[in-house]
C-alpha positions, 0 to 999 in steps of 0.5 A: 447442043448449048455443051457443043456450042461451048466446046465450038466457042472454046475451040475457036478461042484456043485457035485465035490464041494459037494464032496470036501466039504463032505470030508472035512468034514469026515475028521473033524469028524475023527479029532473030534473022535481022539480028543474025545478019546484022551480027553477020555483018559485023563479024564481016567488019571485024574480021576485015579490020583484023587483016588489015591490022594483022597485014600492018602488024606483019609489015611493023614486024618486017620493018622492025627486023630491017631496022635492026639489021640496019643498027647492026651495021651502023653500030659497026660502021661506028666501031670502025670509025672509033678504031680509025680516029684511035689510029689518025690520033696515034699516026699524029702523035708518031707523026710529032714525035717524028718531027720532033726527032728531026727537029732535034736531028737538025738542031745537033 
């Protein structure tokens, strides 16, 4: 009877210590679950704050594309106006020398 009184106390024991030991480890699980949903929601942020700037980095590229096309134009308006004060600066020129042949017309 005393061995079976042993056997029962030993069992009793193991029991509390597999009670102790599933409610610690509850208690990580919960611990893991809060965790999880914490990295859930941070991962929801990121992902957020990287379609905002994946949005603002689509409209840089756009207005970088417009910006261009605008140099482009704006670098042949300033051809074209290089080669139109080459031609003021040369109908000038005629434009003495002429008066200078009538000048001269007149002086004869």
């Amino acid at each position: 009877e005393e061995e079976h009184d042993r056997s029962y106390f030993a069992l009793l024991k193991k029991i509390s210590q597999l009670e102790a030991d599933n409610l610690r480890l509850e208690n990580q699980v919960a611990m893991i679950k809060e965790d999880t949903m914490a990295y859930e929601e941070v991962a929801r942020e990121l992902e957020d704050d990287l379609n905002v700037v994946t949005a603002e980095n689509s409209q840089n590229i756009a207005t970088i594309a417009e910006l261009k096309t605008t140099q482009g134009k704006s670098n042949d308006i300033a051809k074209r106006l290089v080669s139109a004060e080459r031609t003021i600066v040369q109908l000038r020129a005629q434009l003495q020398t002429d008066d200078c042949e009538q000048d001269m017309i007149g002086l004869n």
